[in-house]
N, C-alpha and C positions, 0 to 999 in steps of 0.2 A: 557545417558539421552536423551529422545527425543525431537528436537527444540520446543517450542513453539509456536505459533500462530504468536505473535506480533517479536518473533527471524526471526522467518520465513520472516514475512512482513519486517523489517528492511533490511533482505539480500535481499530481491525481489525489494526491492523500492530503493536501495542502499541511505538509507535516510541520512546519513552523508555528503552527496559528495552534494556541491551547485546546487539547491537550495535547501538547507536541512529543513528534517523535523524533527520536537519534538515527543517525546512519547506519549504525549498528542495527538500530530496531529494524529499520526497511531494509539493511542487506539479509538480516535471517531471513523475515517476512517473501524475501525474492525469492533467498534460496528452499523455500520451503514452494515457491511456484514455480521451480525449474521444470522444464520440459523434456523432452526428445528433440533434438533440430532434425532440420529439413533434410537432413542424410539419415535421419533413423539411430541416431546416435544416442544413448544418455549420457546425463549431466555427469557419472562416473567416470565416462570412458575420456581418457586423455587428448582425444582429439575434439571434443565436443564445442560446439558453439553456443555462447550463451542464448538458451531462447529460455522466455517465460510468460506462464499467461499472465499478462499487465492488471488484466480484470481482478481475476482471483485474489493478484496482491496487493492489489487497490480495497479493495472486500477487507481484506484481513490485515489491512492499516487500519481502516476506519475502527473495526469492530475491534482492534487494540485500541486505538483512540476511544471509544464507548467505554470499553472495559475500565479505563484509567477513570471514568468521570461517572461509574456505575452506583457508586456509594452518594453521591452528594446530590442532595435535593433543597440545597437554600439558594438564598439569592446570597451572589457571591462575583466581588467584593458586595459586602452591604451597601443596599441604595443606591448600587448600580443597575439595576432592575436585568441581570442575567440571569436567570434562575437553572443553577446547573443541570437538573434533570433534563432543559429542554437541549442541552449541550446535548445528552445522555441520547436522546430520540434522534436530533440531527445527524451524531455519527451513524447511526442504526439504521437510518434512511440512506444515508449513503453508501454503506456497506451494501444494501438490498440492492440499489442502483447497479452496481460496481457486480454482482452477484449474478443480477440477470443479464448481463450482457454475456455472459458466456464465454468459452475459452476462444484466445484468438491469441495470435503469439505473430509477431514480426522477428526477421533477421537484423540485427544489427552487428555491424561488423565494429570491431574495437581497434582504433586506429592509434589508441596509445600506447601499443607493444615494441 
């Protein structure tokens, strides 16, 4: 069975791992990188197929996940040796990753209808 969209996005955003994201967060985050589909259709029109660019809302998990850990620069738990800022840079870097790849968008077809 082929991953879906928001599968997709969870393993690209590794949304579980702190600062984690809800499904909630990553279905806005999608709906906010809907496309046109392969018919020229938009994400409005009643008959549209979900497409979205994976990159872009891969981009704008991460740099949600930054934003959440934007404030904190200790080490954190204490003498754990985490120092959250470097959390703060990692998502940042990954967001640019996710960023320069560019728009690309696949069909998946949704076969749980």
């Amino acid at each position: 069975m082929p991953e879906t969209y928001l599968e997709k996005l969870k393993r690209l955003s590794a949304w579980e791992a702190e600062p984690a994201l809800s499904e909630d967060d990553l279905n806005a985050i999608l709906g906010q990188a809907a496309l046109a589909d392969i018919n020229g259709l938009e994400p409005s029109h009643e008959e549209w197929t979900p497409t979205y660019d994976i990159n872009a809302a891969a981009a704008a998990a991460w740099l949600a996940k930054a934003a959440r850990v934007s404030s904190l620069v200790e080490v954190d738990p204490p003498g754990s040796g985490i120092v959250t800022s470097k959390v703060f840079d990692n998502c940042r870097k990954m967001a640019l990753i996710f960023a320069g790849k560019g728009t690309r968008s696949a069909r998946i077809r949704n076969t749980y209808t």
